[in-house]
C-alpha positions in Angstrom: 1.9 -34.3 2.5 2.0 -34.9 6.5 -1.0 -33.7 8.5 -1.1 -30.1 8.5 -3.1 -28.2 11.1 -4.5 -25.1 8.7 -5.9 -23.4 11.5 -2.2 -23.1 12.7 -1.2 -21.8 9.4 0.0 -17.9 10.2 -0.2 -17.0 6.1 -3.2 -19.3 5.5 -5.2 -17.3 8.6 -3.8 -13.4 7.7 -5.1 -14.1 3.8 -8.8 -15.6 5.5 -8.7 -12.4 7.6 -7.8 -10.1 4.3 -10.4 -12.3 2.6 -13.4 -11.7 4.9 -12.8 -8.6 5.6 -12.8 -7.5 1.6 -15.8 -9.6 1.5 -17.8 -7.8 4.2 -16.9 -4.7 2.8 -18.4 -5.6 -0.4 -21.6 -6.8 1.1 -21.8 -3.4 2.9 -21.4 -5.2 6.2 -19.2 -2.5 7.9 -18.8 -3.7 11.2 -17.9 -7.3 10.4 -15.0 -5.6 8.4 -14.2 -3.9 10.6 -14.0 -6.9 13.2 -11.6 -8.7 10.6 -9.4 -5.5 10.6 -9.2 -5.3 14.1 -7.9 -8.6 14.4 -5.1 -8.2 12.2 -3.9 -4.9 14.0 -4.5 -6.3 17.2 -2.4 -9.8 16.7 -0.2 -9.0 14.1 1.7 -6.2 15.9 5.0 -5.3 16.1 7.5 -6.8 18.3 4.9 -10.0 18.3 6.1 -13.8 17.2 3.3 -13.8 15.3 4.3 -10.6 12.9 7.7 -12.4 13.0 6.9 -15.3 11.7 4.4 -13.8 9.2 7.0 -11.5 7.6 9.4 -14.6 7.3 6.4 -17.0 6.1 5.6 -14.1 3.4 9.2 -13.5 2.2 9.5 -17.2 1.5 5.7 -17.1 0.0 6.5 -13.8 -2.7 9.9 -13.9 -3.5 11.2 -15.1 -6.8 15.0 -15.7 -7.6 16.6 -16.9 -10.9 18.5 -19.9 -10.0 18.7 -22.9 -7.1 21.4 -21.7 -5.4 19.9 -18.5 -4.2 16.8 -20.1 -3.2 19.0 -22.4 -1.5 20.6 -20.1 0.3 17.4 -17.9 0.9 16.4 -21.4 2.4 19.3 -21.7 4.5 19.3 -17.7 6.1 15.2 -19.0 7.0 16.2 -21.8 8.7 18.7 -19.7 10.6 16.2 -17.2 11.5 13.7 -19.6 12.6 15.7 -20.0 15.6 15.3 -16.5 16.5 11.4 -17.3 17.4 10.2 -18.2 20.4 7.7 -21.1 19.9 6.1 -21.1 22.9 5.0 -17.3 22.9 3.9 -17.9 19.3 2.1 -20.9 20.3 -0.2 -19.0 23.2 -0.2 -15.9 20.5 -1.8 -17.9 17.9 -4.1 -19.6 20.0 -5.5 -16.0 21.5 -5.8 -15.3 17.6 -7.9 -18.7 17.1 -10.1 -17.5 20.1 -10.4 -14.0 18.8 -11.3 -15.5 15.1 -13.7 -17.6 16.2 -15.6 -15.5 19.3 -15.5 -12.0 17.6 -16.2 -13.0 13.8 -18.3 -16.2 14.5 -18.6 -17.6 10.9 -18.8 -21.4 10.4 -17.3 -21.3 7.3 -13.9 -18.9 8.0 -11.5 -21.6 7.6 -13.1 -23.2 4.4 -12.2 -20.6 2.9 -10.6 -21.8 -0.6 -7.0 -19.8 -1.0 -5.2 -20.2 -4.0 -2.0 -22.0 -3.8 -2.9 -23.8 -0.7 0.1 -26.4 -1.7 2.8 -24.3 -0.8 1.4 -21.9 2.3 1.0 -25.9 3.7 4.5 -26.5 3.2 6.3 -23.1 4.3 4.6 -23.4 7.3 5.5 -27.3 7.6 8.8 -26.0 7.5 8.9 -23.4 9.9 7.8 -25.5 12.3 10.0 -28.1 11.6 13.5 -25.6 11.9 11.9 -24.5 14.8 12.2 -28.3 15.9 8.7 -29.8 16.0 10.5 -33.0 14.3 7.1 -34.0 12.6 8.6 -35.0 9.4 11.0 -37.7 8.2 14.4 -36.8 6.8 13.1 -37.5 2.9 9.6 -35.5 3.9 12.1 -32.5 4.2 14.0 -32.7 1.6 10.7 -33.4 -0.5 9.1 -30.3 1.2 12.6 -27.9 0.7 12.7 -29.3 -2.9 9.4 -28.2 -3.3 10.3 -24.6 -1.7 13.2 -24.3 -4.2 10.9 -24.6 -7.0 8.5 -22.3 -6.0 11.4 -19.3 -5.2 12.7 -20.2 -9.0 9.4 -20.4 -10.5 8.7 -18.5 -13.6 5.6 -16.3 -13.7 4.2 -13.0 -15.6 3.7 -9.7 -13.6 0.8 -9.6 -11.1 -1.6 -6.5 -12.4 -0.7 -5.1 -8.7 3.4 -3.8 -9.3 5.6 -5.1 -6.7 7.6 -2.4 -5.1 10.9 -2.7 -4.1 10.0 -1.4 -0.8 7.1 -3.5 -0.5 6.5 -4.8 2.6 5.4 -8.8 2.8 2.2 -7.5 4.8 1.2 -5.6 1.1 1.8 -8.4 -0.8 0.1 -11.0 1.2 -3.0 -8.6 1.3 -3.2 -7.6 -2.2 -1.1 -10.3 -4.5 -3.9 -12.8 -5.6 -6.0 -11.5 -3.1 -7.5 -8.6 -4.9 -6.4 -9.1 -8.0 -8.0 -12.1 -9.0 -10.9 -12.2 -6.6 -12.0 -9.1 -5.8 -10.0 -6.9 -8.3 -13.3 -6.5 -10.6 -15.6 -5.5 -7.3 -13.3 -3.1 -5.1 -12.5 0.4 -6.4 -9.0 1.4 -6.3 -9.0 3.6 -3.1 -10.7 0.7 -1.6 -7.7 -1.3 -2.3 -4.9 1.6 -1.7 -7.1 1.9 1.6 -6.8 -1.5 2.9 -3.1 -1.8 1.7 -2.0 1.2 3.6 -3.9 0.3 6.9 -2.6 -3.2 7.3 1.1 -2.0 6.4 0.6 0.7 9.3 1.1 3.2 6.8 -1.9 5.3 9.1 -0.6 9.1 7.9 -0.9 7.6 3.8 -4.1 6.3 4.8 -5.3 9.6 6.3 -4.4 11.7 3.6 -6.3 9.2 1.1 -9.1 8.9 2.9 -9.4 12.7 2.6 -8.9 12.9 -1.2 -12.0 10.2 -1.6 -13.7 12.5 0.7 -13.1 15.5 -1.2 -13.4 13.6 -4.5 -17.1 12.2 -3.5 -17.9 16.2 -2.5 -17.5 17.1 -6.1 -18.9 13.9 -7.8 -22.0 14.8 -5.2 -22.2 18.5 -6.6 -21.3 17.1 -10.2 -24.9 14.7 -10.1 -26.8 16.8 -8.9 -26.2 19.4 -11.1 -27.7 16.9 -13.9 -30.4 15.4 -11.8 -34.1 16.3 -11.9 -35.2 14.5 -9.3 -37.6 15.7 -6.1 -37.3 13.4 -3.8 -33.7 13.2 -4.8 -32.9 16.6 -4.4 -34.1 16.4 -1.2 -31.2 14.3 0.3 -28.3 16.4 -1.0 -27.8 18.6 1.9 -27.9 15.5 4.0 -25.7 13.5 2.0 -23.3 16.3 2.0 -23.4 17.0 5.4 -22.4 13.3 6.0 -19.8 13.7 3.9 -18.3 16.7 4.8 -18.7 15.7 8.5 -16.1 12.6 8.1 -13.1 13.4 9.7 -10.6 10.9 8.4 -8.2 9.7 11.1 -6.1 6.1 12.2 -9.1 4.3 14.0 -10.5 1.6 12.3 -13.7 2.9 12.7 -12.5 5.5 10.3 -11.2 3.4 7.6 -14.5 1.3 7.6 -16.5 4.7 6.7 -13.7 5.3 4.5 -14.3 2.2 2.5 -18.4 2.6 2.1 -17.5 6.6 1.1 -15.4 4.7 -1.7 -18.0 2.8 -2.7 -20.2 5.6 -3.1 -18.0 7.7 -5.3 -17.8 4.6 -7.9 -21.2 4.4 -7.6 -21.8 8.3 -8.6 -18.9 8.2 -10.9 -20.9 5.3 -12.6 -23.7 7.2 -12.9 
């Protein structure tokens, strides 16, 4: 395969950002999430180049057809709408994206990050640069690369343990597909998941109304413990506890959804109890 600049790569750099931000939140490091989040929102906005080519990098990355000539023809309607971008604004956007990765989450190891199926998030984005005209690779390096595309779009493979719906948005799969499943899937609750899925897809009102039910669902796992517990010092921090709780006012910020996430973590932990 020809060079290929990873930092560059719009999927490869929206599944680190998905990535780091799910691992923050596991290591109880709020604000760092929340950094990652922020980033996303803030650069992968409507009406930007850079949501453009993500939704068109992500269609090509998650769809699956049942024969060559669809794929084919899903290949050609890309190539078409390729032409639609405007390289040099996507150029400057994902360099302010590079800058904001690097100055507001500051960790050496961000782009080392290992992602599952590196292979072909290389060569869609090889080949979105190359219908956009970068002329980087040979005549038989593209038909190798499309070749390789076609077999990916026809490949054959068993349901992901997250359903695809059929009004999924590209964002959703690219967040959760792989992502949770198979790396974090044993570690973040299902709210936590439902959570992140509904804030990167700007789905703020679903988000909202589930942060509330884990708010009102940790408010009775809290009275539920303590109803068993015999515990002094315990039973001391209740009305604190509950006050925190009850205080959270869910709304769109992502301030919100970062206390959202920890409050999700604490009703699995009392449910575990």
């Amino acid at each position: 395969m020809a060079k290929h600049n990873k930092k560059r790569n719009v999927g490869l750099l929206h599944e680190q950002l998905i990535r780091h931000a799910s691992r923050m939140t596991v290591d109880g490091r709020s604000e760092k999430a929340q950094d990652a989040v922020d980033i996303v929102t803030r650069h992968f906005k409507k009406d930007s180049e850079t949501l453009k080519e993500f939704r068109l990098f992500s269609s090509l990355i998650h769809t699956k057809v049942d024969s060559e000539a669809l794929a084919q023809r899903i290949i050609d309607e890309s190539r078409r709408a390729c032409m639609d971008h405007n390289a040099e604004v996507l150029k400057r956007e994902k360099s302010l994206l590079i800058r904001d990765i690097n100055h507001l989450l500051n960790e050496e190891s961000f782009y080392d990050q290992r992602i599952p199926n590196y292979k072909i998030f290389a060569t869609v984005q090889a080949l979105l640069n190359e219908w956009r005209g970068a002329s980087r690779l040979t005549p038989a390096e593209m038909v190798k690369y499309e070749s390789r595309l076609i077999e990916h779009l026809t490949r054959d493979e068993a349901e992901n343990d997250l359903q695809r719906s059929e009004n999924a948005d590209p964002l959703v799969l690219n967040i959760m597909i792989e992502k949770f499943n198979k790396k974090y899937g044993q570690t973040l609750s299902d709210d936590q998941r439902k959570i992140l899925e509904f804030r990167l897809m700007n789905k703020n009102k679903d988000a909202v109304v589930l942060m509330e039910s884990v708010k009102q669902k940790t408010l009775a796992s809290i009275d539920r413990f303590y109803e068993s517990l015999d515990n002094e010092y315990l039973g001391k921090k209740r009305d604190v506890l509950v006050e925190r709780v009850t205080n959270f006012q869910p709304d769109e910020t992502d301030e919100s959804v970062a206390k959202a996430l920890s409050l999700a973590n604490l009703l699995s932990e009392l449910e575990a109890e």
